[in-house]
N, C-alpha and C positions, 0 to 999 in steps of 0.2 A: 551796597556793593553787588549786591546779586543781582537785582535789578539791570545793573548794567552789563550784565550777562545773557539777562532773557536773550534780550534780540541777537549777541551774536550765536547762541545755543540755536535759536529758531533758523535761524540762514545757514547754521552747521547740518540742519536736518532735511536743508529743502531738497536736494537732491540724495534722498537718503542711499541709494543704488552707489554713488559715486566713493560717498563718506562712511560705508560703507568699506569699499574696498581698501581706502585706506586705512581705514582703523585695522583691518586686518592684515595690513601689510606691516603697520606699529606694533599692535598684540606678538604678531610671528618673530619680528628683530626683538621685541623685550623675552620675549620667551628663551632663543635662542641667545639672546647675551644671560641671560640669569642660568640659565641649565649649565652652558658651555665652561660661565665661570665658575659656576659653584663645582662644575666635572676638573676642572685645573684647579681650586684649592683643594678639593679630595684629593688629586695625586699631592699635591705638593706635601699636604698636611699630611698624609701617609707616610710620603717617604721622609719627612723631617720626625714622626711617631714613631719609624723604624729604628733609624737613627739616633732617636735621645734613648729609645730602649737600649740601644747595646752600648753607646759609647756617652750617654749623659749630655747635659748643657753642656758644660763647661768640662777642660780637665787643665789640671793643674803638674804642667812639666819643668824640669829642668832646661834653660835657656839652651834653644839649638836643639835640641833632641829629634823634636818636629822634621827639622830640615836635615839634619845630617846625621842625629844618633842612633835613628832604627835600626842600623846594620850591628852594632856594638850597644847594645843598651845596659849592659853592665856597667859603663862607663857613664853614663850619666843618670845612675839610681838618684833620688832622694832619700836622704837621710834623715832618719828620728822621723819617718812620715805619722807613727802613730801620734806624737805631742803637738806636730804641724795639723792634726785631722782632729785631734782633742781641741785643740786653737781655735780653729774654725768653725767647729759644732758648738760650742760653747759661746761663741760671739754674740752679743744680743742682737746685733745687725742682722746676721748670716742666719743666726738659728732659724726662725720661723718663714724664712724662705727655701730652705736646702729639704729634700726630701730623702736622699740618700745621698750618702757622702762615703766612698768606697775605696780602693787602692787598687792598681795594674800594674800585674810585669811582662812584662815582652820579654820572650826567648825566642832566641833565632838560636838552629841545632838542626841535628839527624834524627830523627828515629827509625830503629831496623830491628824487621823482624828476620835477625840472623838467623835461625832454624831455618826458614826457607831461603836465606843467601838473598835478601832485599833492606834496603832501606834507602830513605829519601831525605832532603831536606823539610822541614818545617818554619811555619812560624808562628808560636804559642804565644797563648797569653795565659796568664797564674792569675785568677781572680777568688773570692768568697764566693759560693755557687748562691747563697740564701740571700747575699745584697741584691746579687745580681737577678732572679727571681724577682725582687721586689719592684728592680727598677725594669722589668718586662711587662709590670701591669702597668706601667704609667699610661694614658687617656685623655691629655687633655682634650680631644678636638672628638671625643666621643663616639669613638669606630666600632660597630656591632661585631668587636673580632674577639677571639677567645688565645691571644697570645700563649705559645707554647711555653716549657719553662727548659733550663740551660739543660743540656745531657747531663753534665754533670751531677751526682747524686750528691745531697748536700749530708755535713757532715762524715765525709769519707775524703783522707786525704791520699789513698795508693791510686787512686783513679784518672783516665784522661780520657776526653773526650778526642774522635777525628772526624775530618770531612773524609766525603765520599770518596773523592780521589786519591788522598794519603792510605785510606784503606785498601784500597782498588789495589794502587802500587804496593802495598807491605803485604798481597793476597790474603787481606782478612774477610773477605766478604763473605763467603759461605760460613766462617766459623763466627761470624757477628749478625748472621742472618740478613745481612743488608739490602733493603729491595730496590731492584734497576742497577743492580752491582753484580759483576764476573769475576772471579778471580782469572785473571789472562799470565798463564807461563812466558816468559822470555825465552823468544829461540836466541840458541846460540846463531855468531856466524861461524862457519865451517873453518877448521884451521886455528881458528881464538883460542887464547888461555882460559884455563875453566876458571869465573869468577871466583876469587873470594868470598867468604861471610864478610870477613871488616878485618881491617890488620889485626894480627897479634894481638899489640899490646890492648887495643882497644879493644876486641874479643873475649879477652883474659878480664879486662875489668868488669867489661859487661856478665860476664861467665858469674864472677863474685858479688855481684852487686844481685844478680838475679836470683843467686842462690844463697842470697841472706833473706830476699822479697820471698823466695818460695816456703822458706823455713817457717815463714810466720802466717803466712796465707798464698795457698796454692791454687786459689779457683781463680776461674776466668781465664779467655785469653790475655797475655801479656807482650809486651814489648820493650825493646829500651830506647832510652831517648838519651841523646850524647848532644850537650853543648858545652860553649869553654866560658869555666867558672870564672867569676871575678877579677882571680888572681894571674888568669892565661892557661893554668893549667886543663886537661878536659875534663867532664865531672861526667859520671853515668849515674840514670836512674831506669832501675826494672820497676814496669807499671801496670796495672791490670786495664784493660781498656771497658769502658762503661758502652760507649755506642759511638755507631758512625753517625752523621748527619750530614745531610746537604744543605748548602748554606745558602743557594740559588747562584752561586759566582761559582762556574771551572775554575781561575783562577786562586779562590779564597780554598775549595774544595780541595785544591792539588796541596796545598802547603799548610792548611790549618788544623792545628792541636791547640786544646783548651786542657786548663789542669790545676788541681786547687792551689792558693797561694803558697801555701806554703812547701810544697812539691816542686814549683818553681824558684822557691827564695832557696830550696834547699841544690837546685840544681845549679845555681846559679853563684849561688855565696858558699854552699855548701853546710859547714857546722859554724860557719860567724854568727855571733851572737847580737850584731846589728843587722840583720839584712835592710835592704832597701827597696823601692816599689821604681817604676817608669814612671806612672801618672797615678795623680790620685784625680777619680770622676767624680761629680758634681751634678746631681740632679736635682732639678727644681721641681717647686709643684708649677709653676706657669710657665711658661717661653718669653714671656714679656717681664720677667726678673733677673732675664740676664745681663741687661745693661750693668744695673743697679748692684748686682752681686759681684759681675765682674769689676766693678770700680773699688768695691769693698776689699774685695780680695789683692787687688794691685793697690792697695793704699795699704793693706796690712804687709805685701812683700817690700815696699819700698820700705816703711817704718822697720822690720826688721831685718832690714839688709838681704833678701834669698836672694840666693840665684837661681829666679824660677821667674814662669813668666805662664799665662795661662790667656789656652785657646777656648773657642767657641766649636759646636758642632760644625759648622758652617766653613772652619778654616780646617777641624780635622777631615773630613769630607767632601771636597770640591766640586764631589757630583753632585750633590745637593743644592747647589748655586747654579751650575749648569742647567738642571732638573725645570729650577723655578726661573730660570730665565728664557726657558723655549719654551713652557706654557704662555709665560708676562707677554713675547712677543706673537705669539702666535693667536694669544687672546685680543691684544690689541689689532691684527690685522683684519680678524673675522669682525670685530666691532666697526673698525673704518669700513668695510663692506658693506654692514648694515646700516651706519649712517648714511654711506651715500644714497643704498632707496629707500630708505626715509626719507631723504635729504629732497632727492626728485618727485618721490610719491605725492608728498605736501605739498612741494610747489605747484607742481600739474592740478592737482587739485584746485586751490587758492586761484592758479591762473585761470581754471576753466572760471572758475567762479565768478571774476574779475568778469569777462568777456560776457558771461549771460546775464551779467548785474550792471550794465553800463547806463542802464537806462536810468537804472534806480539810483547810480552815483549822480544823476546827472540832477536828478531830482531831490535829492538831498544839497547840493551844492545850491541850488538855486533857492535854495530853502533857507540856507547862512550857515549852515553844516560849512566846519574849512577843512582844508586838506590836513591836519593831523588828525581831526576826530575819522577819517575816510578809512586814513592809513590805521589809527590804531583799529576800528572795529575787524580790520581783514586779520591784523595780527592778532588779536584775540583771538578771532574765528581757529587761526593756527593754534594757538594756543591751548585751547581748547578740545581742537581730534588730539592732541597731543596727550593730555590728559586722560579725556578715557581712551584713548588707544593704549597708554604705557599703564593707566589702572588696568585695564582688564587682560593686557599681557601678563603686568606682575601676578594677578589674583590664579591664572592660568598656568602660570612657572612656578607657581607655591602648588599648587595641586601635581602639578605632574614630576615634583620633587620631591613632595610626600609620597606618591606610588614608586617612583624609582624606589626610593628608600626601602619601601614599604615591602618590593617585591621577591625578594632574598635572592638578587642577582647576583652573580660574582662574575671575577676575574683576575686573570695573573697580569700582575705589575712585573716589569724588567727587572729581573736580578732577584728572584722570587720563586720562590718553588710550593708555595702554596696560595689556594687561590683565598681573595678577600674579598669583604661586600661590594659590591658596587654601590656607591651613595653618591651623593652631591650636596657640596656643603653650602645650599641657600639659605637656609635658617638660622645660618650662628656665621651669617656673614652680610651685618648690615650696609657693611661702606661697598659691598659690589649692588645692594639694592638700590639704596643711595644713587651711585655712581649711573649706574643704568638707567635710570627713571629720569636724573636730571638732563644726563645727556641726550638722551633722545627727547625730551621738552624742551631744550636748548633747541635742539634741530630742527623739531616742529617747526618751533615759535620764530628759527632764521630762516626758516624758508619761503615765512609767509612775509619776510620782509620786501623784496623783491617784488610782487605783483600787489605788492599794499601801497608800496609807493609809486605801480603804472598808474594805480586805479585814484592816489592823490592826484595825479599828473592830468588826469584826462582833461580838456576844456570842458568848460558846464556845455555850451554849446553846440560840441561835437558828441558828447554824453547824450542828450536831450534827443537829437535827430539818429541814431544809430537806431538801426535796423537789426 
């Protein structure tokens, strides 16, 4: 076999100036497809690592919630989530793929810091601070990042956490030390009623509620948070506030409060002695077990009748589909770019090649050599720069992914407010080396189709006499 390679390796090097250049034209496009792609699964894989941290693989809601309950979520709690989470943890199936298996409640509500005549809408969520901790160190795709852990102090249930904005608005920024945070006064306009704190009656309850909170523990600033309990009635709760954070969304910043579960089931159900959860979250140790889980899990709601239905991260968060479909496309375009001079590089090549070897096809021909063995030794020849051109790109694109890596670069990703490694995931992504190395040996190898089969073509006679 090798043998039959000598001679086309030997006519690859005769014009070594030429073969040359394309082999560097090959190394550059392999280099550039392997960095480029392994640069778009680092984001992807980032932002899907963001993502399984706060909100898990899978969660597990009551049918519709998704689409139409966020605004009322007291209306479509689950019920007895603890014996439904004992269910599922306990499954021989489920067990040794779930790595955390945790509960959510979503509160939609006011908080206001009536002492200074503010408050705004929110929208909370009541989690375990110490599940949720565990599932911030999840890793699978191996990011040199040191994940922070939730505000919330675990094992303290008077506590909530705010974004930066809900602070901003309820002027707690200088009393919570907040940095890149003003507390800004409301001008009146001229003529206006002076604002109220908050009606009456809601006033009055908040007044009672904060002065049973202060009775038992008086430190910290505090605030109260007002939503409407289960029943329709309103429910107040006075809260000591742990910290502000910035979540990297204005948006998420302007309206989100964090608060332990049970703060939330109490704000929510009030003193029921069932409360209920929105979701219960579902973290895996892999990404590639959520098929498999998710089937288990719908074949146990169908066997026992729920009315629940259970999403993926992918359907809780839409920008993460969007995310990995403008890298897929954008990776794919820089790639057709690079095929194409490859694509021309090779053939110009092969065709000079053709033109200064006419003599020599002529002389082979007349020898008993036929026009398939003419044609294959050119496509070999292609075949061949193709080879070590895309070897010594790949060996090239692994070294200069090792230095990226290696360099402790950073940068801020959209929707982010702290900066993260810069890395490139070519090492723990075989089917993009794969993919790269074939594709551009495909391309070689068809480009040397075309002047393999002028150089079959030529008469021996017109071969023989060319000058």
């Amino acid at each position: 076999m090798f043998s039959h390679l000598l001679l086309p390796l030997r006519n690859v090097l005769r014009n070594r100036r030429r073969t040359l250049v394309t082999l560097i034209t090959l190394a550059i496009g392999e280099i550039a497809m392997l960095l480029f792609g392994g640069y778009s699964n680092a984001v992807v894989n980032g932002v899907q690592t963001g993502v399984v941290r706060q909100a898990g693989h899978l969660q597990i809601q009551r049918k519709n919630y998704f689409s139409i309950g966020t605004g009322a979520p007291a209306e479509y709690g689950i019920a007895n989530y603890n014996k439904l989470m004992q269910q599922l943890g306990e499954d021989p199936e489920l067990k040794p793929q779930i790595r955390v298996l945790t509960p959510l409640l979503q509160v939609q509500g006011i908080a206001g810091n009536f002492g200074q005549g503010v408050s705004r809408t929110i929208s909370g969520n009541g989690y375990i601070p110490k599940e949720q901790n565990v599932m911030r160190v999840w890793n699978e795709y191996q990011f040199p990042d040191h994940p922070k852990p939730v505000a919330l102090p675990e094992g303290q249930t008077d506590v909530v956490s705010l974004g930066i904005g809900v602070a901003r608005s309820l002027r707690l920024c200088t009393a919570l030390n907040v940095p890149n945070c003003t507390d800004i006064a409301v001008t009146e306009k001229a003529g206006s009623a002076t604002a109220t704190s908050a009606p009456d009656d809601i006033a009055a309850l908040a007044e009672q509620e904060s002065k049973q909170q202060r009775s038992s523990n008086s430190s910290g600033v505090r605030l109260d948070v007002l939503a409407a309990a289960a029943n329709g009635a309103p429910n107040v709760i006075n809260a000591r506030v742990a910290a502000a954070e910035s979540l990297g969304v204005k948006e998420i910043d302007d309206s989100y409060l964090a608060m332990p579960l049970e703060m939330a089931q109490q704000l929510v159900y009030g003193r029921d002695s069932n409360p209920e959860v929105t979701s219960i979250v579902v973290q895996l140790h892999s990404t590639q077990q959520i098929e498999q889980v998710r089937a288990r899990i719908n074949q146990l709601i169908k066997e026992n009748k729920w009315d629940l239905e259970v999403l993926d991260y992918a359907e809780l968060y839409p920008a993460f589909v969007q995310i990995k479909g403008l890298f897929t496309s954008i990776f794919g375009f820089v790639s057709m770019l690079i095929g194409v001079v490859v694509l021309f590089s090779v053939a110009n090549t092969m065709s000079a090649a053709v033109m200064e070897r006419t003599v020599e096809i002529g002389t082979l021909r007349s020898m008993g050599l036929r026009r398939s063995g003419i044609a294959k030794q050119f496509m070999t020849e292609g075949f061949l720069i193709g080879i070590i051109g895309t070897g010594i790109g790949c060996a090239l694109a692994m070294l200069c992914a090792w230095a990226i890596n290696s360099s402790g670069l950073t940068w801020t990703p959209p929707n982010s407010i702290d900066a993260i490694p810069l890395v490139v995931h070519v090492f723990n992504s075989p089917n993009l080396i794969l993919g790269s190395v074939l594709g551009l040996l495909i391309l070689a190898a068809s480009s040397s189709v075309l002047p393999a089969y002028r150089a079959a073509r030529i008469p021996v006679v017109e071969a023989l006499r060319h000058v």
